[in-house]
C-alpha positions in Angstrom: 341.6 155.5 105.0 338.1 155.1 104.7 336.5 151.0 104.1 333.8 150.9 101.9 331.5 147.7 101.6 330.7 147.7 98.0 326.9 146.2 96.7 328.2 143.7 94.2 324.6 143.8 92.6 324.6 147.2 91.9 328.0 147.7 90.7 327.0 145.2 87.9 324.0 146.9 87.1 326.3 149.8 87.1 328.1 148.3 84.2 325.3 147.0 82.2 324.1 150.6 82.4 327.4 151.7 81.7 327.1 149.6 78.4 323.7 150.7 77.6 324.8 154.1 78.0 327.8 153.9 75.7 325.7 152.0 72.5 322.8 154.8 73.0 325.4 157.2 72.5 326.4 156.1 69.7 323.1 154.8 67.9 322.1 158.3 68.6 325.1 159.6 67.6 325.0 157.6 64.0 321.0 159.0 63.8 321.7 162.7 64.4 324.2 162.6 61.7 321.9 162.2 59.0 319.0 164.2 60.5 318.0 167.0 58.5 318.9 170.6 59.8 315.7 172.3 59.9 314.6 169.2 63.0 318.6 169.4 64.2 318.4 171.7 67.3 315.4 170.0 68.5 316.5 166.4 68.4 320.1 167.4 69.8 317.9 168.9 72.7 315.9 166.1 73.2 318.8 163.3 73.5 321.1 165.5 75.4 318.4 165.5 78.0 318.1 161.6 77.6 321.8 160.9 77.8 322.6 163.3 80.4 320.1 162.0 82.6 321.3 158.2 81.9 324.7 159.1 82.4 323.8 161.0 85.8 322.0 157.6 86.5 325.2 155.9 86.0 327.2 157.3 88.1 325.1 157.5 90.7 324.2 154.2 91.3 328.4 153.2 90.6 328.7 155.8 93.7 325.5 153.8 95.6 327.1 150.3 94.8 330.6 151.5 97.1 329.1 154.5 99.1 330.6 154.4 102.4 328.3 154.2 105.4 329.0 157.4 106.9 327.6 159.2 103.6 323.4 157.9 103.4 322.3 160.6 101.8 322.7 163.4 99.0 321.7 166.7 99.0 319.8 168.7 96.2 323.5 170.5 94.7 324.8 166.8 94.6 322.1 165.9 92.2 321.6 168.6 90.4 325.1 169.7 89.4 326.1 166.5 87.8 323.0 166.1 86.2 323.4 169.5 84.4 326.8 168.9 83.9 326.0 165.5 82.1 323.2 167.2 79.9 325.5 169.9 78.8 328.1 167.8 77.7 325.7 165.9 75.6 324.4 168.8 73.9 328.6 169.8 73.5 329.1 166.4 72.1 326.1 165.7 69.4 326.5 169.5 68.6 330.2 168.8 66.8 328.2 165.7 64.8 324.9 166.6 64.4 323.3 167.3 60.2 326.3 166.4 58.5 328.8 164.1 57.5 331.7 164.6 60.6 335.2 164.8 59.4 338.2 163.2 62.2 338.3 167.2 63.9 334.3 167.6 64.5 334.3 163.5 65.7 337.6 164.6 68.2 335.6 167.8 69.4 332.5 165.2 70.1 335.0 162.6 71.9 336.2 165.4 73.8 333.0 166.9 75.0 332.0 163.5 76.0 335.5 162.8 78.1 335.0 166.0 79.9 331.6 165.6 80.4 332.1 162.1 82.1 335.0 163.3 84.2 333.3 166.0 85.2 330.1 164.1 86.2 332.3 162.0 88.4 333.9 164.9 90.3 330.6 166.9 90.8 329.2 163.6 92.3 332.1 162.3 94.3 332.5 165.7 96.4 334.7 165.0 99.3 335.9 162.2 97.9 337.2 163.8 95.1 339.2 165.9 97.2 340.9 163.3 99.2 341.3 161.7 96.1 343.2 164.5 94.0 345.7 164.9 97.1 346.1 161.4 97.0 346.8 160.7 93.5 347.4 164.4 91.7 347.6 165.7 88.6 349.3 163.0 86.4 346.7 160.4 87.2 343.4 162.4 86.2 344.9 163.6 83.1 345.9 160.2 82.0 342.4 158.8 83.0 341.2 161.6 80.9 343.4 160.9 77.9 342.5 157.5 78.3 338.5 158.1 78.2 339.1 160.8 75.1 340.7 157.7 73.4 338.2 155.4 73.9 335.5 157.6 73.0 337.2 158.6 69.7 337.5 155.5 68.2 334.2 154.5 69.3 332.6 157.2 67.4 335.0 156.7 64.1 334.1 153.0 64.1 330.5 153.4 64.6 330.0 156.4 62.1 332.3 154.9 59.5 330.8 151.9 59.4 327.5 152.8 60.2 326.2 151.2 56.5 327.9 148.2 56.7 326.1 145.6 57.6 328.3 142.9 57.7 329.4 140.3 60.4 332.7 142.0 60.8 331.6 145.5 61.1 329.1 144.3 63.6 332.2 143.1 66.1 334.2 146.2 65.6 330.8 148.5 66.7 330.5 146.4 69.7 334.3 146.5 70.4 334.1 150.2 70.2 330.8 150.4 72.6 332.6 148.3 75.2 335.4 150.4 75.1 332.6 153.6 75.4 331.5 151.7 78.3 334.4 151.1 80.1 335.4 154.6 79.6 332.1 155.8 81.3 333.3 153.6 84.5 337.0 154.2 84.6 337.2 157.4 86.7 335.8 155.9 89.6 338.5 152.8 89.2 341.0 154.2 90.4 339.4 155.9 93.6 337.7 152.4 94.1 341.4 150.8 94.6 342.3 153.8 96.7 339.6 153.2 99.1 340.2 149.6 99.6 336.7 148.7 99.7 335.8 145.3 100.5 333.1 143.7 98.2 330.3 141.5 100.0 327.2 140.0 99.0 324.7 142.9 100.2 324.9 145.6 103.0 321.8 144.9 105.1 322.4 148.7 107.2 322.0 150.4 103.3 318.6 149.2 103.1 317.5 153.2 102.2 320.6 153.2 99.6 319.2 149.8 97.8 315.8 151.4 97.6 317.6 154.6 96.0 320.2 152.1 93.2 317.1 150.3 92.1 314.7 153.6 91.7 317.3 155.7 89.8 319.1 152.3 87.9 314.8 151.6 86.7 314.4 154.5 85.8 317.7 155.6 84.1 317.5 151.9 82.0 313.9 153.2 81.3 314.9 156.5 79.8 318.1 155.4 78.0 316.3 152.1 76.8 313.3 154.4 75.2 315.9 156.5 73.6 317.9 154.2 72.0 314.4 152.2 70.4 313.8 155.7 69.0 317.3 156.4 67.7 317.2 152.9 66.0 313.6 153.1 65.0 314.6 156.6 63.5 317.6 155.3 61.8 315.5 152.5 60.2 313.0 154.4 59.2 315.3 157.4 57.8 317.0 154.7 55.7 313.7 153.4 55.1 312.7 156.7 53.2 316.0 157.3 51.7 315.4 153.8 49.9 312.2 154.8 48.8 314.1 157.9 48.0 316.4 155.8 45.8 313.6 153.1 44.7 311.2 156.4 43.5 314.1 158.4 41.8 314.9 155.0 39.9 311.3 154.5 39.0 311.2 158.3 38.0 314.2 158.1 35.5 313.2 154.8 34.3 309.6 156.2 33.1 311.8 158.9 32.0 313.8 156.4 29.8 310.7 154.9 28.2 309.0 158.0 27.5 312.4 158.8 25.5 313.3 155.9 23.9 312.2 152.9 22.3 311.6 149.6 24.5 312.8 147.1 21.4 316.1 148.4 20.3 317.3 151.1 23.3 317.3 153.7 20.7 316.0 157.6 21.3 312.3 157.8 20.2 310.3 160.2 17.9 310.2 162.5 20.5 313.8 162.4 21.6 314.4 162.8 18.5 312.8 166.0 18.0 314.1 167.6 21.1 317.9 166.8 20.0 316.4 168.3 16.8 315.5 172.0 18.2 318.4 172.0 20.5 320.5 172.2 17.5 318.6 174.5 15.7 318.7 176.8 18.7 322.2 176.6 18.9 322.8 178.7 15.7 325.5 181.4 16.4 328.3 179.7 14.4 329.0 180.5 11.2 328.6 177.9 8.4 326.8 175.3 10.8 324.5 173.0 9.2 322.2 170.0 10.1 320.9 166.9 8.5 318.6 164.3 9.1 318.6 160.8 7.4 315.4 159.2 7.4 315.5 155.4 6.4 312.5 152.8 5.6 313.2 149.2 5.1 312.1 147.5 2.1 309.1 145.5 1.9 309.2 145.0 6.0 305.5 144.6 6.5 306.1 141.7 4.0 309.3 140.4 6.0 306.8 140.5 9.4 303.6 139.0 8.3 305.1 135.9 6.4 307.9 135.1 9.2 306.2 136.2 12.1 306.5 139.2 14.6 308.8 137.9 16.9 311.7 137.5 13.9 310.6 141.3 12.9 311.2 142.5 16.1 314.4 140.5 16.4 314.9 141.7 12.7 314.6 145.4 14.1 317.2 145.6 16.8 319.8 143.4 14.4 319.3 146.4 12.2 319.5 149.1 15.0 322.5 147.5 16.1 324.4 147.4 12.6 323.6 151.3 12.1 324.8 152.1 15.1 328.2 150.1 14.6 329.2 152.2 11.5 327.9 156.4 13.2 330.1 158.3 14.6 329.6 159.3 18.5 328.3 162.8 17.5 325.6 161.5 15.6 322.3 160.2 16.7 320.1 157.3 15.8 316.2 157.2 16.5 313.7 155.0 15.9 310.4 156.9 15.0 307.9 154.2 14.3 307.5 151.1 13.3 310.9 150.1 10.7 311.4 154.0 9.9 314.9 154.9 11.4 316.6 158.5 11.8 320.2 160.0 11.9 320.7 163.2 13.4 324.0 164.8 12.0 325.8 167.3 13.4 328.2 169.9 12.4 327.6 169.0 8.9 330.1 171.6 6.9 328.5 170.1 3.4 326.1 168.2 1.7 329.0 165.9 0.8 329.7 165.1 4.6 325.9 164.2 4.6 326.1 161.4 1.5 329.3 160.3 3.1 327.5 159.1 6.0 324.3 157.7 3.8 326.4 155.6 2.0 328.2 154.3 5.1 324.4 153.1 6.3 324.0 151.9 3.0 326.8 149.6 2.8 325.8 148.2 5.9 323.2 146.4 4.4 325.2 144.7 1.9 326.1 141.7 4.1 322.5 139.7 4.9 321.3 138.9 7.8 321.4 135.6 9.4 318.2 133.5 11.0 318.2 130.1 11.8 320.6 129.2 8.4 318.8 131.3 6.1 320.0 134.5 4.6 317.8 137.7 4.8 318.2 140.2 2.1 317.3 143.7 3.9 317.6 147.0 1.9 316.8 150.6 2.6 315.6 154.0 1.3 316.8 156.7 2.7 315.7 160.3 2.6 318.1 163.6 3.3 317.1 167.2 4.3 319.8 169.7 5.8 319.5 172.7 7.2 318.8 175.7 6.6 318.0 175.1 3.3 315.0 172.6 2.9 313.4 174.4 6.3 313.7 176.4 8.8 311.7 174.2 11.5 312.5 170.8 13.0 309.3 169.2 11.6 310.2 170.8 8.1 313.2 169.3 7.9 311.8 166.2 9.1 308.9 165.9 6.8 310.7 166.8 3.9 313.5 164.3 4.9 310.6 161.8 4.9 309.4 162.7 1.7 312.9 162.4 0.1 312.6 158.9 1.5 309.6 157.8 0.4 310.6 159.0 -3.3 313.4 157.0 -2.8 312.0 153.5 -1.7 309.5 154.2 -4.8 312.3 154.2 -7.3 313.1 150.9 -5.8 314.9 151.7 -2.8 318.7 151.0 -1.9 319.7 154.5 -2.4 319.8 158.2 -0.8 318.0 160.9 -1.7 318.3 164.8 -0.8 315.2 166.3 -0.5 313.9 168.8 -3.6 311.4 171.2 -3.3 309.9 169.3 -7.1 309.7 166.1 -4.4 306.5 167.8 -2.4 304.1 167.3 -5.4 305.0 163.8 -6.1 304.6 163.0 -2.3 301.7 164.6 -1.7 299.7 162.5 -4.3 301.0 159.4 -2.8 300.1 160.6 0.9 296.3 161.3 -0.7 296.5 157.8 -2.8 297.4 156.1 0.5 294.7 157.9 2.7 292.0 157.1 -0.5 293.2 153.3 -0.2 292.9 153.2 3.5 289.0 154.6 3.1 288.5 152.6 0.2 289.5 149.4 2.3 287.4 150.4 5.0 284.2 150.7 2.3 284.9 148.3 0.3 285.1 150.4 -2.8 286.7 147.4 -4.6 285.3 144.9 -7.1 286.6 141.4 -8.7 286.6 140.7 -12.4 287.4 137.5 -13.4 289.1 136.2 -17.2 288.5 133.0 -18.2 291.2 129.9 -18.5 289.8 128.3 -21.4 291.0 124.5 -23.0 293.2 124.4 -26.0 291.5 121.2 -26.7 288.1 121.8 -26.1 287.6 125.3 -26.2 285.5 125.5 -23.1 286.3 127.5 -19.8 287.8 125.3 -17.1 289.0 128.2 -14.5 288.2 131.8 -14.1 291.3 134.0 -11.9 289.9 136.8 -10.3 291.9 139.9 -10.7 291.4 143.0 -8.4 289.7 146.3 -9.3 289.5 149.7 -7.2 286.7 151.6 -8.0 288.1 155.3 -7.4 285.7 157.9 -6.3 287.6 160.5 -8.9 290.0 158.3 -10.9 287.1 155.7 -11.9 288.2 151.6 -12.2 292.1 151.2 -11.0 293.9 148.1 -12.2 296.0 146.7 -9.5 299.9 147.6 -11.2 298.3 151.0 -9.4 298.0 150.6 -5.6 298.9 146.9 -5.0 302.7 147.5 -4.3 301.7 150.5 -2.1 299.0 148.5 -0.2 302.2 145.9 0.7 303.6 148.6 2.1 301.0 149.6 4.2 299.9 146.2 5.1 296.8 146.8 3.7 297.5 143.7 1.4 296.3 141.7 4.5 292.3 142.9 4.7 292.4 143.4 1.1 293.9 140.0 -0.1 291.4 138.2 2.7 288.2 140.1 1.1 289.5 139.0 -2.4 289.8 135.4 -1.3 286.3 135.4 0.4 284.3 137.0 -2.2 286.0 134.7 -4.7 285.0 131.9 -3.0 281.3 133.7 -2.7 281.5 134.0 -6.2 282.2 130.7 -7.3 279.4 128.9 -5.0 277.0 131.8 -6.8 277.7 130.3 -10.2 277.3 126.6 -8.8 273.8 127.8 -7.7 272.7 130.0 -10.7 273.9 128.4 -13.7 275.0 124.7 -12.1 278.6 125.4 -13.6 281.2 124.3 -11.2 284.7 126.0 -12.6 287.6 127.0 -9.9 288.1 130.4 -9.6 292.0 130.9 -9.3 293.4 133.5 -6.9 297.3 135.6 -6.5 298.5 135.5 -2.9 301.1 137.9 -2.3 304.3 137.7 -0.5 302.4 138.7 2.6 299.5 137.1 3.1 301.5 133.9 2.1 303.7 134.3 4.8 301.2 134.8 7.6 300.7 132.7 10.7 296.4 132.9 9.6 296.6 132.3 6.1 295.9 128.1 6.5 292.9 128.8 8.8 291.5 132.3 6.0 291.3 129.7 3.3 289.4 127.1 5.5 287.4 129.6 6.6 286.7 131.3 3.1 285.8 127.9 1.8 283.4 127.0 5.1 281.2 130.3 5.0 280.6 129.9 0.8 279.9 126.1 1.2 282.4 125.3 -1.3 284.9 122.2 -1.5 288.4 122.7 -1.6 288.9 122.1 -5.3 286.8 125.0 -6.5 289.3 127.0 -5.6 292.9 127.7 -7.1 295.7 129.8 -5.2 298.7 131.4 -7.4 302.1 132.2 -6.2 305.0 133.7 -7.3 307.9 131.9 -7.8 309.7 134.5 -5.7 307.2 134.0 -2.5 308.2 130.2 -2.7 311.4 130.7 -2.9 311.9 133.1 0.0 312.2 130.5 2.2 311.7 126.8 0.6 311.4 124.9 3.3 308.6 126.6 5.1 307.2 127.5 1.4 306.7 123.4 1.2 305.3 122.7 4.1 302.4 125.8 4.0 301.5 124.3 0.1 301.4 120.5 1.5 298.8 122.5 4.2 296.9 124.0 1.0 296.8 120.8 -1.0 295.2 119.1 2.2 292.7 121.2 1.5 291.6 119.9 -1.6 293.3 123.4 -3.2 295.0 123.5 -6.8 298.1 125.6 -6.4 299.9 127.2 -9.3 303.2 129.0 -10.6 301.7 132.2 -11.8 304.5 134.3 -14.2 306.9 131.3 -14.5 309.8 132.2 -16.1 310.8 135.4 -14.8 312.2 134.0 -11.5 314.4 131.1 -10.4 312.6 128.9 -13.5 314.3 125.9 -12.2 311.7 122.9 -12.5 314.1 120.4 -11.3 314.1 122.2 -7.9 310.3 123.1 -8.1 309.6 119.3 -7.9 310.2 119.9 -3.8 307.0 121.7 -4.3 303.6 120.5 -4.3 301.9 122.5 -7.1 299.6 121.5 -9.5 300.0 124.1 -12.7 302.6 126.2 -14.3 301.1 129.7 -15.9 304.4 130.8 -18.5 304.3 134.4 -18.3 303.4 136.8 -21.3 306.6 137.9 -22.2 307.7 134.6 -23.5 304.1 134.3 -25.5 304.7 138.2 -26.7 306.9 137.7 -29.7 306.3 133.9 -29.4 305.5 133.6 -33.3 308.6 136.0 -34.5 311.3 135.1 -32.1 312.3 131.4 -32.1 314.1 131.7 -28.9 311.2 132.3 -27.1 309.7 129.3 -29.0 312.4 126.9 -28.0 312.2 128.4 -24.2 308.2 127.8 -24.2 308.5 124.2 -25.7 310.9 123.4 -23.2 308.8 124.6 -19.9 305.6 122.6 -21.7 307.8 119.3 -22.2 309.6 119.4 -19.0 306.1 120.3 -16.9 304.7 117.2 -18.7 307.2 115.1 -17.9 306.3 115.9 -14.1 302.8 116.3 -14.5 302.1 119.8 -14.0 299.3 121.6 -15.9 301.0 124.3 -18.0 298.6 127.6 -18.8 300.0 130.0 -21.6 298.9 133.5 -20.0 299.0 136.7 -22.8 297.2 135.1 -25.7 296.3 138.2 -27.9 295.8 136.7 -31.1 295.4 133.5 -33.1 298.6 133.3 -34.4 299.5 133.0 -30.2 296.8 130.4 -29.7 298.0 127.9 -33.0 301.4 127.7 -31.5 300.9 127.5 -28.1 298.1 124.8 -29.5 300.9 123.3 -31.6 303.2 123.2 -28.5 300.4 121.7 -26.7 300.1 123.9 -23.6 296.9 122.8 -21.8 295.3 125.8 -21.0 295.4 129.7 -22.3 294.1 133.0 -21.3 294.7 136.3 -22.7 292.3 139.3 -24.7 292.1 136.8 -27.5 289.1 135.6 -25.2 288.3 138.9 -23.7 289.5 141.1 -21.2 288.7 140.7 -17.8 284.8 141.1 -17.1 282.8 142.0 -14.7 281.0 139.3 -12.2 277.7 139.8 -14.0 279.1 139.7 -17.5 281.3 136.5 -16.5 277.8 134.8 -15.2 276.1 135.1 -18.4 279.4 134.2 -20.6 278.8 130.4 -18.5 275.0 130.4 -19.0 275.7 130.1 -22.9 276.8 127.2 -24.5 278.2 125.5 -21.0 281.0 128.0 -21.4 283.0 127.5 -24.3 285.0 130.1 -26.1 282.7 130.7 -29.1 279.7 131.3 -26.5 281.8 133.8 -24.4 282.5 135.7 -27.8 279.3 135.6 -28.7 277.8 136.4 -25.0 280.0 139.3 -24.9 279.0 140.8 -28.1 275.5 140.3 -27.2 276.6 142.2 -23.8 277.9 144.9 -25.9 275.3 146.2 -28.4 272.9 145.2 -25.3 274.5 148.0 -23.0 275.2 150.0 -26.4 270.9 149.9 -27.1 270.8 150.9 -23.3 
């Protein structure tokens, strides 16, 4: 028996590249996994080389760290032979694991090529040894030394590729558990032959000087190439999960652009063009027999009222609480859009009858029965919804759309709350109000409108003491439009913004005009609707109105509804104690056909009640409406409002509401409303008292009549 002095130095730098060995393996192992085919054979080329040769260096310098004196040098076969055999059972090994995700048979194929390979390193390098060693020891002991390497390189690889994502603590001792074990499998063939040998370990073998020259060349230089390619494999591995994130990150960003070019950023619902594509996917599909489709277009009421008097923010809130509630009462198979603005659609499907399609209308509508809650106060919301179904009212997505949109549009003008199948009488209709809207929009943009102005004249004194301007559209075809014609279509537009802000501005223009020319100082009274009441500017308009005509604040009056103030009472007070600060009359125009409560107007800040005409109509032959007009007048006095009789048409009118003693009156008694020109000179003569506005006018009359 042979004694071997063993180089404790280079034994343990035998294990440390042992170790290295083992987690390069399997780094590179995790890496080639995941690599894409078309680079696979390269890259399995390229590390079998880098492992072969590091696990060639191995085992040579284990050999050099116990080599026994007699043996100080190698020939070429000795280095050759294992180094091929260790590159070839790389390439064997990464082959069974290399582009694709290896089930327990490809990862036991890999652990087997790798066994083999080390085994068989270690018996091409050992050469006489080997065979001293195999007579020694026999059969049972190198197939149990082979099991025991398989083993250990099986569950290394299963651990690693398994939990090659998880990141965790845990995971991170079971990898290097299972590279340790890799590692110790690398050395163990040589354990047994070391025990066999009874080598004695010293400190360093001074006569193996050439030997220690050769352990540190090949252990530098195998640490150099197996170091190198296990920064790659990781820097690899990072990097391909690097793009595969960006993979992730740009797919996410893709369908998330794809989301918001489909559907609508307030309320999650498909948009307009969603819409349309589930349209003519339908209508493709048209091979079954009896198949129909409708579409239900809805419109909310008066909702560019709602968002200019409370605010965009509870119109937008307003919009998804309404999304929300349609979609609580469809059906799965049906679809709800939102094309623009407050206009909603339903896509129905596999409708066998027009009577399927109401059924479903009248489910939307009932689902505005029950108001909506904001901050304690109730919200009233209704709809108008428009039907077409298909084939009948068109052929074409947009045909049945527009026409479903036309059906609605009839429908909110007949006061909305209710469903309406499209007719083909309906086209006409809509079509003049598409051309009245366009002519408004261009008239708004020209300012094709002019302000007449009736006079509020004294019942004691006869003079003028107010004028209220009153709008007039000057049509390019239709000639002078009275306002019953396009303001209730200009709220729906939210035109009643630019327009009502002109009105105010040329009022106030107006009235400082008439200070300068005929030194008459009268207020000139003027309606705020709903909307321009209700917006966020409408404090800093009136300022600003009264700034650029150099007029104070009492030279101008502001009417209201009792419906505006009513909407929401609270804020209504608190926007007319903002007026009055102004120096601003505010009055009660058409009293009596609202809430008529006086005892709750006294919350109010306002300054004059106007009684509508329908109580002053049949005021001399009904005495109901007598008893109803004395009562307003007494009860106004006793809280010290102004009361103004509006609708005086004759004198019998004028001696009662006289007799009643209503402070003011105004009505074609006087004269209709006149133009700016007309009203100027009415002032100029006599200081403005009735009988010189009769008598201006007439002079007017056979004036323009001479002319």
């Amino acid at each position: 028996m042979a004694a071997l002095t063993t180089d404790t130095s280079a034994l343990a730098l035998a294990a440390f590249m042992a170790v290295l060995q083992a987690c390069t393996i399997l780094t590179v192992a995790v890496g080639i996994s995941r690599v894409a085919a078309r680079w696979g054979g390269c890259i399995v080329l390229l590390a079998s080389v880098a492992l072969g040769f590091g696990l060639w260096a191995t085992n040579f310098v284990e050999m050099l760290s116990f080599w026994p004196p007699e043996r100080s040098s190698v020939g070429v076969l000795g280095l050759v032979i294992p180094l091929s055999i260790a590159v070839s059972s790389q390439i064997c090994a990464l082959l069974f694991i290399a582009c694709r995700e290896p089930d327990t048979s490809e990862i036991a194929g890999g652990a087997l090529a790798l066994a083999f390979g080390v085994g068989a390193t270690h018996c091409a390098a050992l050469g006489d040894p080997l065979e001293q060693l195999a007579l020694h020891d026999g059969f049972p002991w190198t197939c149990a030394s082979f099991l025991g390497a398989f083993l250990a390189f099986f569950g290394a690889l299963w651990f690693w590729l398994e939990r090659r994502d998880d990141r965790s603590g845990h995971a991170a001792a079971i990898r290097s558990v299972a590279a340790i074990a890799a590692a110790i499998a690398i050395l163990a063939p040589n354990a047994r032959m070391l025990a066999h040998w009874h080598l004695i370990f010293s400190p360093c073998c001074g006569q193996q000087m050439p030997a220690h020259l050769l352990t540190i060349s090949v252990a530098a230089v195998g640490c150099a190439v197996l170091t190198v390619a296990l920064v790659i494999a990781v820097c690899c591995d990072r990097l391909k999960k690097r793009a595969e994130r960006s993979a992730r990150d740009l797919e996410e960003a893709h369908s998330r652009l794809q989301y918001l070019a489909t559907h609508d950023s307030l309320t999650g619902l498909p948009n307009r063009q969603k819409f349309k594509d589930g349209l003519s996917k339908l209508l493709a599909d048209s091979q079954r027999p009896g198949r129909a489709v409708a579409i239900a277009v809805l419109d909310l009421d008066r909702f560019s009222a709602l968002n200019h008097s409370l605010g965009h923010g509870v119109g937008d809130w307003l919009l998804a609480e309404i999304a929300h509630r349609i979609t609580a009462v469809l059906s799965n198979s049906t679809m709800l859009a939102r094309l623009d603005g407050d206009e909603f659609a339903v896509l129905i499907d596999d409708v066998a009858a027009r009577l399927e399609a109401r059924a479903v209308t009248d489910t939307i509508l009932r689902a505005f029965d029950e108001p909506l809650q904001l901050n304690g106060v109730k919200i009233n919301v209704r709809t108008a919804i428009g039907v077409s179904v298909w084939p009948d009212d068109g052929r074409r997505g947009d045909d049945l759309l527009a026409n479903a949109e036309i059906a609605m549009a009839i429908a909110k003008k007949r006061g909305g709350g209710q469903a309406l199948f499209f007719e083909a009488s309906m086209t006409d209709s809509m079509r003049e109000r598409l051309a009245m809207e366009n002519d408004l929009r261009n008239a708004v943009a020209v300012g094709a409108f002019e302000l007449y102005y009736q006079p509020e004249i004294s019942t004691k004194t006869g003079r003028i003491v107010a004028a209220e301007a009153l709008l007039r559209w000057r049509h390019p075809s239709k000639g002078l439009i009275g306002p019953s014609s396009f303001i209730s279509l200009a709220e729906e537009t939210g035109l009643i913004i630019p327009l009502g802000e002109w009105v105010l501005r040329e009022a106030c223009r107006q009235a400082r005009n008439w200070q300068v020319e005929v030194g008459t100082t009268i207020p000139v009274a003027v309606n705020l609707s709903a909307a321009q009441f209700r917006h966020l500017d409408i404090l800093q308009t009136i300022r600003s109105a009264l700034s650029d005509a150099g007029l104070q604040g009492n030279a101008l009056e502001i009417e209201l509804t009792e419906s505006v103030l009513m909407t929401n009472p609270e804020e209504s007070a608190g926007i007319l104690k903002q007026i009055r600060k102004l120096g601003v009359c505010v009055a009660i125009d058409d009293f009596g056909t609202g809430y008529s409560s006086l005892s709750y107007l006294r919350r109010f800040p306002i300054d004059k009640l106007k009684i509508d005409r329908s109580f002053i109509r049949d005021l001399g032959v009904s005495r109901t409406d007598e008893s109803i007009v004395r009562a307003i007048v007494s009860l106004a006095r006793g809280v010290g409002l102004q009361v103004v009789a509006e609708g005086i048409e004759s004198a019998e009118q004028l001696e009662l509401i006289t007799r009643l003693e209503c402070a003011q009156w105004q009505g074609y008694h006087c004269c209709p409303p006149q133009p700016a020109v007309r009203f100027e000179t009415m002032l100029a003569n006599r200081a403005g008292t009735r009988t010189g506005l009769v008598a201006a006018l007439a002079a007017l009359v056979v004036k323009e009549s001479d002319t």
